[in-house]
C-alpha positions in Angstrom: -4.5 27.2 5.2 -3.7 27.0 8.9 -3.3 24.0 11.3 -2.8 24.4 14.8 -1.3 21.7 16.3 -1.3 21.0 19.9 0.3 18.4 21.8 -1.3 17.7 25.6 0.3 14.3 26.3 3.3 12.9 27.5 3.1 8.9 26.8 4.4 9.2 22.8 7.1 11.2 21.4 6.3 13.2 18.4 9.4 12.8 15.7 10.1 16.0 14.0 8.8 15.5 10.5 5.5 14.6 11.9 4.1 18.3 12.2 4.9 19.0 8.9 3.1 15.3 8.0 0.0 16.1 9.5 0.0 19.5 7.8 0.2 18.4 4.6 -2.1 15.8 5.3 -5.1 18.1 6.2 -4.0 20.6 3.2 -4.5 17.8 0.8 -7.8 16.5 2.4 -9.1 19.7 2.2 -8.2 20.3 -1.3 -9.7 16.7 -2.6 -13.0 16.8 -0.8 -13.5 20.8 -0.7 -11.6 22.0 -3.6 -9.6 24.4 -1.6 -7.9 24.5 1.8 -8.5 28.5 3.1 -9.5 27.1 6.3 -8.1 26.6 9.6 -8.1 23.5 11.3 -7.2 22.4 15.0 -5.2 19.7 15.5 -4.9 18.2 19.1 -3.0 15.4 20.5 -4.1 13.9 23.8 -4.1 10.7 26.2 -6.5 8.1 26.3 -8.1 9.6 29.4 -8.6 12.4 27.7 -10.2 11.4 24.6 -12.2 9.0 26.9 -13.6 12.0 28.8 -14.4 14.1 25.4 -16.1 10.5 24.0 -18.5 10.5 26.9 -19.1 14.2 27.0 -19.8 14.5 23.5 -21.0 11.2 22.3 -22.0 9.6 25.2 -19.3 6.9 25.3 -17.7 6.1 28.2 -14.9 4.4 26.8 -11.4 5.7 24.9 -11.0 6.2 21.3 -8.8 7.1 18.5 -10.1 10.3 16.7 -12.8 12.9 17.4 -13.6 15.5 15.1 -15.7 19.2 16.4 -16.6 20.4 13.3 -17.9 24.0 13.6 -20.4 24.6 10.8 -22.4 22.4 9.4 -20.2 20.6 6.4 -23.5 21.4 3.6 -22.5 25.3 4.1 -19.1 24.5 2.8 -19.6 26.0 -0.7 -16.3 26.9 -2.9 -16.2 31.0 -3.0 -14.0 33.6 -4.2 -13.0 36.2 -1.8 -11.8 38.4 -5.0 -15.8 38.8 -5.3 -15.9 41.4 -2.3 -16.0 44.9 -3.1 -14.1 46.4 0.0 -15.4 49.8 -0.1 -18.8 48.6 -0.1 -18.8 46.8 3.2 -20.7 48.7 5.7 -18.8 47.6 8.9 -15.8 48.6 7.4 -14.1 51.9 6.3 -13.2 52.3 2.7 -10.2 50.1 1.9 -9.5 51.2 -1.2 -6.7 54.9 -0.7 -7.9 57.5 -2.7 -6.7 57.8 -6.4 -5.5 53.8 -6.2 -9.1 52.8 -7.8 -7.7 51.3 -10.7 -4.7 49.9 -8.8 -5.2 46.1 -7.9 -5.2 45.6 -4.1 -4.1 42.4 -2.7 -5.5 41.6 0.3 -5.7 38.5 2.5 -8.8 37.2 3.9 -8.4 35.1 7.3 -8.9 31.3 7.1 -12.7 30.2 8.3 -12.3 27.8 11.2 -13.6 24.5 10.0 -13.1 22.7 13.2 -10.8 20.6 15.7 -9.7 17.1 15.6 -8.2 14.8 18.6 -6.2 12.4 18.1 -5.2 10.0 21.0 -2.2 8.9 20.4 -0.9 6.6 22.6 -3.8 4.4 20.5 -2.8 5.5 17.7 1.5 4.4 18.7 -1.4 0.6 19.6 -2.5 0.9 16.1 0.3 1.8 14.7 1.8 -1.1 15.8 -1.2 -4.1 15.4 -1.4 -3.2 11.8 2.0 -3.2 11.3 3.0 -0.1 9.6 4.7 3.6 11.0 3.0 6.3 14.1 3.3 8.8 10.9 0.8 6.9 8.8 -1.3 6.3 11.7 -1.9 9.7 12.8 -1.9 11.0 9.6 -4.9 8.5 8.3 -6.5 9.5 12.0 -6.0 13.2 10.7 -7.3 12.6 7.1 -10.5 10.7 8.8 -10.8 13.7 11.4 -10.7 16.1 8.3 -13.3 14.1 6.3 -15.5 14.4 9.3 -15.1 17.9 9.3 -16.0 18.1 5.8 -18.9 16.1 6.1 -18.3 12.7 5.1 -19.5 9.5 7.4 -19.1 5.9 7.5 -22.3 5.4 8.8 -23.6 2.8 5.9 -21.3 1.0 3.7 -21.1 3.1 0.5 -19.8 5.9 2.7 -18.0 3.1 4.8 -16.0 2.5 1.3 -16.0 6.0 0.0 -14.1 7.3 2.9 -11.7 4.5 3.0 -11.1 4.7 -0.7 -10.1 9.5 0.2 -8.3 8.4 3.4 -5.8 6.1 1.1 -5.7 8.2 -2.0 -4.8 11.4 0.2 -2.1 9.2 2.5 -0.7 8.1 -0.9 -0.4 11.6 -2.2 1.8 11.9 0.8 4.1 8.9 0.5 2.1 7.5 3.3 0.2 4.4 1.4 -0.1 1.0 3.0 
């Protein structure tokens, strides 16, 4: 698993745990709703004028909000598979893998993490939300992160089953974390 995080804002100071938060965040989202976490995802903090000018571009909302998610394939195509299933030598873009006379050897090799997508968090809302709902920035932007990743993976709140089934991922992953309301 890899997360790439990125911080373009000035307004909120990041403590130094809450990297390694956010990363384990994602790694246990993707793990519960995908089954495994080989993929790399983008983590980006910004300002509210930012997020306001990537919610009008991209959604046609001309206002600021807390969390956007990019995902870059479509989240049906996220099927479980087993990189241990490809036969280097018989990939015809590449050359033989495998060194002569190490056939029978086992050869460990490491397959890049796909890109699953980007999420943007804004988080001078999230230091507002943090503090309207009473609880710490490091749950807040780690629920925004978890609801980013289910995004990514997928899942909407667009009626109120998957309003509910979201809701009930976002707190079971934040408890995993030590993150729960």
């Amino acid at each position: 698993m890899s997360v790439e995080i990125v911080d373009r804002q000035d307004e909120v100071d990041l403590a130094p745990d809450l990297e390694g938060k956010v990363r384990e965040a994602v790694q246990i989202a993707l793990q519960t709703v995908l089954g495994r976490d080989d993929f790399e995802v983008d983590v980006s903090f910004v300002d509210d004028a930012e997020i306001a000018r990537l919610n009008a571009d991209y959604r046609g909302i001309d206002a600021p909000t807390d969390v956007l998610s990019f995902p870059l394939e479509d989240p049906d195509e996220l099927i479980a598979d087993d990189a241990t299933d490809i036969e280097l030598a018989e990939l015809p873009d590449h050359p033989n893998m495998i060194p002569a006379g190490d056939e029978e050897e086992e050869i460990e090799c490491s397959m890049p993490d796909e890109l699953l997508g980007d999420v943007v968090i804004s988080l001078p809302r999230a230091r507002e939300q943090a503090e309207e709902y009473g609880h710490s920035l490091a749950r807040e932007v780690c629920y925004l992160t978890v609801h980013g990743v289910l995004h990514l993976a997928g899942h909407d709140h667009e009626t109120q089953q998957g309003a509910a089934d979201m809701r009930a991922l976002e707190e079971s992953i934040l408890g995993r974390i030590g993150l729960s309301r």
